[in-house]
C-alpha positions in Angstrom: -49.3 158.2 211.5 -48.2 156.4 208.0 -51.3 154.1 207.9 -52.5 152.7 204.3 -55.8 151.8 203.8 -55.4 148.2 204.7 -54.6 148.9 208.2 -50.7 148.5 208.3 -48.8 151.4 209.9 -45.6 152.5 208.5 -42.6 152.9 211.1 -39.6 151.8 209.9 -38.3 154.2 207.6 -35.5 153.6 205.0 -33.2 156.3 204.0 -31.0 155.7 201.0 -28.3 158.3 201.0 -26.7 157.9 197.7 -27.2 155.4 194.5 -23.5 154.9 194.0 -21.8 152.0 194.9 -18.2 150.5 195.2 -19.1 147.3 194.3 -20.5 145.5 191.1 -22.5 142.8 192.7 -24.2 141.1 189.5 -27.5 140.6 191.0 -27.6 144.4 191.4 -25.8 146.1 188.3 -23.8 145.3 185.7 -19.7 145.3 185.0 -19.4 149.1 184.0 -22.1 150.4 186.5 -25.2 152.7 186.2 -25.4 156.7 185.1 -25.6 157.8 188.5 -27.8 160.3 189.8 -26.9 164.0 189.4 -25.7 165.6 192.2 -28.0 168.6 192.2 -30.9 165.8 192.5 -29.3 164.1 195.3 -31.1 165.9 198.6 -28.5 167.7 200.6 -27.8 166.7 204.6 -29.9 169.1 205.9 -33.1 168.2 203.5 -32.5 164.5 205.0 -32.2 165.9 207.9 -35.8 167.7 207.8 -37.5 164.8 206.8 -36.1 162.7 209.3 -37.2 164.8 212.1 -40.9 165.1 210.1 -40.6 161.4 209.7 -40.4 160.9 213.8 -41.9 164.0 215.2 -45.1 164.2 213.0 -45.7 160.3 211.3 -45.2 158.6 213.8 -40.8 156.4 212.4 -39.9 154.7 215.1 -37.0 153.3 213.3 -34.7 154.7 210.7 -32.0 152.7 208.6 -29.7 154.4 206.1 -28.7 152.3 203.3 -27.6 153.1 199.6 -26.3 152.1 197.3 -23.5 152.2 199.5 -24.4 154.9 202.5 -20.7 154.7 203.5 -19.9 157.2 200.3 -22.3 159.5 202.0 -19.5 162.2 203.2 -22.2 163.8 205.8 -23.2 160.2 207.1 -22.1 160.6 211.0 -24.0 163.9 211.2 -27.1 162.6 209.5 -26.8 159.5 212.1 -26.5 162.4 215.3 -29.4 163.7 213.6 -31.7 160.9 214.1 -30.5 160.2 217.4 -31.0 163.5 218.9 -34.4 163.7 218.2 -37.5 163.5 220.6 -38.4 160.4 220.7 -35.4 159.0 220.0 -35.7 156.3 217.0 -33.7 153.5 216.8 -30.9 153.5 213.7 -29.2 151.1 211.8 -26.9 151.0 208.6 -26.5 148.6 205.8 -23.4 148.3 204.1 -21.4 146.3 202.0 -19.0 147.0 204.5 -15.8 148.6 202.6 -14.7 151.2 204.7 -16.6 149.9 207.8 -13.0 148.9 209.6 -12.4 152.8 209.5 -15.3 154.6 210.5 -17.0 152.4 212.9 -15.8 154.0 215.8 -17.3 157.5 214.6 -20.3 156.2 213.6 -21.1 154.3 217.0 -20.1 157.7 218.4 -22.5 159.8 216.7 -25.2 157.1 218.4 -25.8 154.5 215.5 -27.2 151.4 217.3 -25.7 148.5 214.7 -25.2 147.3 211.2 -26.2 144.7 208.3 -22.9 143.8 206.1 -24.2 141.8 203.0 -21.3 139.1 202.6 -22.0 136.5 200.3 -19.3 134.1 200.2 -15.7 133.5 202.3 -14.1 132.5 199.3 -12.0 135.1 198.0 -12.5 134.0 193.6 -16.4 133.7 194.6 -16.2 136.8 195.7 -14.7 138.8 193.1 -17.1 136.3 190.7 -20.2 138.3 192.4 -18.4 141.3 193.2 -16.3 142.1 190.4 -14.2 143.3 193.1 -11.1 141.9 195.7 -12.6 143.2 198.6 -13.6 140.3 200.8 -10.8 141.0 203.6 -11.9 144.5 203.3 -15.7 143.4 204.5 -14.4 140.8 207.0 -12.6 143.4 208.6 -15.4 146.0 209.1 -17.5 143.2 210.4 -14.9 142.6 213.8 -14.6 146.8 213.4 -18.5 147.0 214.1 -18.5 144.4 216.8 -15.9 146.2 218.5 -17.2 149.4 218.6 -20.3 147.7 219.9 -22.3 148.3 216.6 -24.6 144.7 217.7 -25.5 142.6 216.8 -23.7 142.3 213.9 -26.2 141.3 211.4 -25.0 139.5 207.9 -27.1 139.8 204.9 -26.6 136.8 202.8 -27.7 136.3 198.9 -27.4 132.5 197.3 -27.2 132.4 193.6 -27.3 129.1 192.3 -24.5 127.0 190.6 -22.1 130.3 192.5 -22.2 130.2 196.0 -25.4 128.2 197.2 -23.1 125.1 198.7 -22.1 127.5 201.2 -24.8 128.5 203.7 -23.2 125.8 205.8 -19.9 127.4 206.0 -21.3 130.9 206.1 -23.3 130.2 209.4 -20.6 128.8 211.2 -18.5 131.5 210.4 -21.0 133.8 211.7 -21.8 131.4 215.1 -17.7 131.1 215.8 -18.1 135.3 215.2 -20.9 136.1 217.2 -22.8 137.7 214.0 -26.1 137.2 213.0 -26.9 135.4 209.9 -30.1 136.3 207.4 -30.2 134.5 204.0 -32.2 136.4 201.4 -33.9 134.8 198.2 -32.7 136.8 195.6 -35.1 139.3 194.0 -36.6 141.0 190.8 -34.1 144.6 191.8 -31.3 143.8 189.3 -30.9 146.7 187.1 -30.2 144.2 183.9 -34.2 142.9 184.0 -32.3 139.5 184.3 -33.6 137.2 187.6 -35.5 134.4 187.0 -37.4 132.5 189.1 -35.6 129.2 187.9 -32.8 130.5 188.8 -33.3 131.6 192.5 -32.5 129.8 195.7 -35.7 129.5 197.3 -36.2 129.7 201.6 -36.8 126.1 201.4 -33.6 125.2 199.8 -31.8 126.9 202.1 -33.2 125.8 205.0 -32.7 122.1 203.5 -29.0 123.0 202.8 -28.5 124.1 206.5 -30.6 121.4 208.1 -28.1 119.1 206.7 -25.8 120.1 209.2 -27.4 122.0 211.9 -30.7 121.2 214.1 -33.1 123.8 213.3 -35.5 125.0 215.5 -38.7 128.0 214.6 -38.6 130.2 216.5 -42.1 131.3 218.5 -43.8 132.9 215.1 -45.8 135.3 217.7 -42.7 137.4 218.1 -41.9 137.8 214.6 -43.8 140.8 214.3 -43.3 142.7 211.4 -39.7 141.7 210.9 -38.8 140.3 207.1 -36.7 137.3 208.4 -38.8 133.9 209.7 -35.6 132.7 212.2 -34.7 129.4 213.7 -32.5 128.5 216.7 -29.2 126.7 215.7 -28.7 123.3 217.9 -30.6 124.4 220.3 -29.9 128.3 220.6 -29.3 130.8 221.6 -27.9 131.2 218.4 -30.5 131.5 215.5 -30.2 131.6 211.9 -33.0 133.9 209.6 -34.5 133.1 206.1 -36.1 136.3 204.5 -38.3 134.4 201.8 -39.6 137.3 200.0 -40.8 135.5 197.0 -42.0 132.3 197.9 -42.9 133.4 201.6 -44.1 136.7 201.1 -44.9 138.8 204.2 -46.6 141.8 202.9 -49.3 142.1 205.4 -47.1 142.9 208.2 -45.4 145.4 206.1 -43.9 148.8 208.5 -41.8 150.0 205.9 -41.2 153.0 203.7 -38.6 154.4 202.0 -36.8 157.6 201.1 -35.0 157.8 198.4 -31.6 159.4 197.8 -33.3 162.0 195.1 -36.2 162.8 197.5 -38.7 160.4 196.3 -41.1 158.5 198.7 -41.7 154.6 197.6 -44.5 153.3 200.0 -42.6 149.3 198.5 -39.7 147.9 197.3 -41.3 146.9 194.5 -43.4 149.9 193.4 -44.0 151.2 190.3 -44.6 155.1 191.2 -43.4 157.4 193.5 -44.1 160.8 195.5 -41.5 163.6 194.9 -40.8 165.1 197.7 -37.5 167.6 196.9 -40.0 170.5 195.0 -41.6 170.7 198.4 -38.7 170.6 200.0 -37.1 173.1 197.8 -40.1 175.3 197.0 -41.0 176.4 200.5 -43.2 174.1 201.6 -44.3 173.9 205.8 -43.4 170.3 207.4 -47.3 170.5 207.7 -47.7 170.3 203.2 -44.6 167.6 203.0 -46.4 165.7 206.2 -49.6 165.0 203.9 -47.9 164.1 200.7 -46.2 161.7 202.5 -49.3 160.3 204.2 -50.7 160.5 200.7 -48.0 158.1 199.9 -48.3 155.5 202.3 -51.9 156.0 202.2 -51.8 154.7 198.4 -49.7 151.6 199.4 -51.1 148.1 197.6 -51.9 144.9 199.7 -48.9 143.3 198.5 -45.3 143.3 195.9 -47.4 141.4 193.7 -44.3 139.3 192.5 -46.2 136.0 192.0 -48.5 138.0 190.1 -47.9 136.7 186.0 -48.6 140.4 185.2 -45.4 141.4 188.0 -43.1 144.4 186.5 -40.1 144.9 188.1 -39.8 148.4 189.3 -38.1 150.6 186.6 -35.2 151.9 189.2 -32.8 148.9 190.6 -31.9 148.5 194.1 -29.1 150.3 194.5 -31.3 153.4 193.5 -34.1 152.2 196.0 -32.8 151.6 199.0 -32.6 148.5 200.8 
């Protein structure tokens, strides 16, 4: 098993499958983009594919979700997906995307046994979105949303971001859109992962806020907190359910010590948090010969290392020297 020395086993594992991204979202990168990663450092399918099956077989993943950057540019995606799911035990697998391209390949990727998606949609206004974007894709996302419900890629879950003075007046409209759609809606305080060094805390739109801005409208309800688990989002029923609503409050409500994650980066690299500072190289094993027995214990190694928390509301905080897009969601 992944277990650190604070007692939290790692199950859920997070694959990021490529650092490159259509989008320019400007908490994330800026106009002209990053120097993405080589392509002879980018593991190939079939190095994924090992891990993944070292991952579930040997430590114990009972979950896997491939994200990016944008995983959709990931050419080999549906046979990395069959990957996962034919292994023994099977884990559960999810994507997240910013959902260009999604209308097309849902089908296929429901076919090779993915269990659902998270599309990160910000705003339903199409200038707001090319304002966070820099891109006119918004009908684009919309439509690989109602593509993933129909190919029974559910729930539908929608990762939302507020910036202030941008799009914060409409977590209203946003949940309603998602209750008339049947999706399910997670607001996310915006964190230190922009590759610019630029967030401030000033300028964030805490949990609180949002829940104020939604209460406005809607009759909130917590959820039992005994079922939450080890899940990131704190959710609420919306006028009396069964709808609910989540809030992922990772800097003001920071839930660190029910942590089950780990991630994989696109270059091979193990990061045991989001917001870590080193890493564990995994491709020379991988590349040099090594028995699933050597890469199991680095990886172990990794976890093992893991610190009781992000340390964000730490004054001495550093923001991890790679942005998300290179991390992994």
């Amino acid at each position: 098993m992944l277990t650190d020395s604070y007692g939290r086993t790692a199950t859920d594992l997070r694959v990021s499958l490529t650092d490159r991204c259509n989008l320019r979202c400007t908490y994330c990168m800026p106009p002209e983009g990053l120097d993405w990663l080589p392509k002879d450092d980018v593991l190939t399918d079939d190095e994924v594919a090992r891990l993944l099956r070292i991952g579930v077989t040997m430590l114990g993943i009972t979950e896997i979700r491939f994200t990016g950057g944008e995983p959709l540019l990931r050419r080999g995606l549906p046979g990395l997906i069959a990957a996962a799911t034919e292994l023994d035990p099977r884990p559960q697998t999810a994507l997240t995307t910013n959902g260009i391209g999604l209308a097309r390949v849902a089908p296929a990727l429901a076919d090779a046994g993915l269990d659902r998606v998270n599309v990160s949609l910000d705003t339903l206004r199409h200038d707001v979105f090319e304002k966070l974007a820099r891109r006119r894709r918004l009908d684009d996302v919309l439509a690989g949303m109602a593509a993933a419900a129909a190919a029974g890629l559910t729930p539908v879950k929608v990762n939302a971001v507020l910036m202030r003075g941008i799009n914060d007046a409409e977590a209203p409209d946003l949940l309603r859109y998602c209750l008339d759609h049947g999706y399910e809606l997670r607001f996310i305080e915006q964190m230190p992962l922009d590759a610019q060094h630029g967030w401030r805390r000033d300028d964030m739109v805490t949990a609180d806020e949002i829940l104020d801005r939604l209460s406005a409208e809607f009759d909130l309800a917590e959820t039992d907190a005994a079922t939450r688990g080890s899940a990131p989002a704190e959710r609420f029923r919306v006028d009396g359910g069964p709808a609910t609503v989540g809030v992922i409050g990772s800097v003001t409500r920071p839930f660190c010590g029910a942590c089950d994650r780990v991630r994989l980066t696109a270059d091979g690299q193990i990061r045991n948090c989001l917001f870590a500072r080193e890493e564990s190289d995994l491709r020379p094993l991988l590349r040099g010969g090594a028995t699933d027995d050597d890469i199991a214990a680095r990886w172990r190694a990794a976890v093992a290392a893991k610190l009781p928390g992000h340390g964000i509301n730490d004054p001495a905080f550093l923001q991890p020297s790679r942005p998300m897009s290179a991390i992994g969601g």
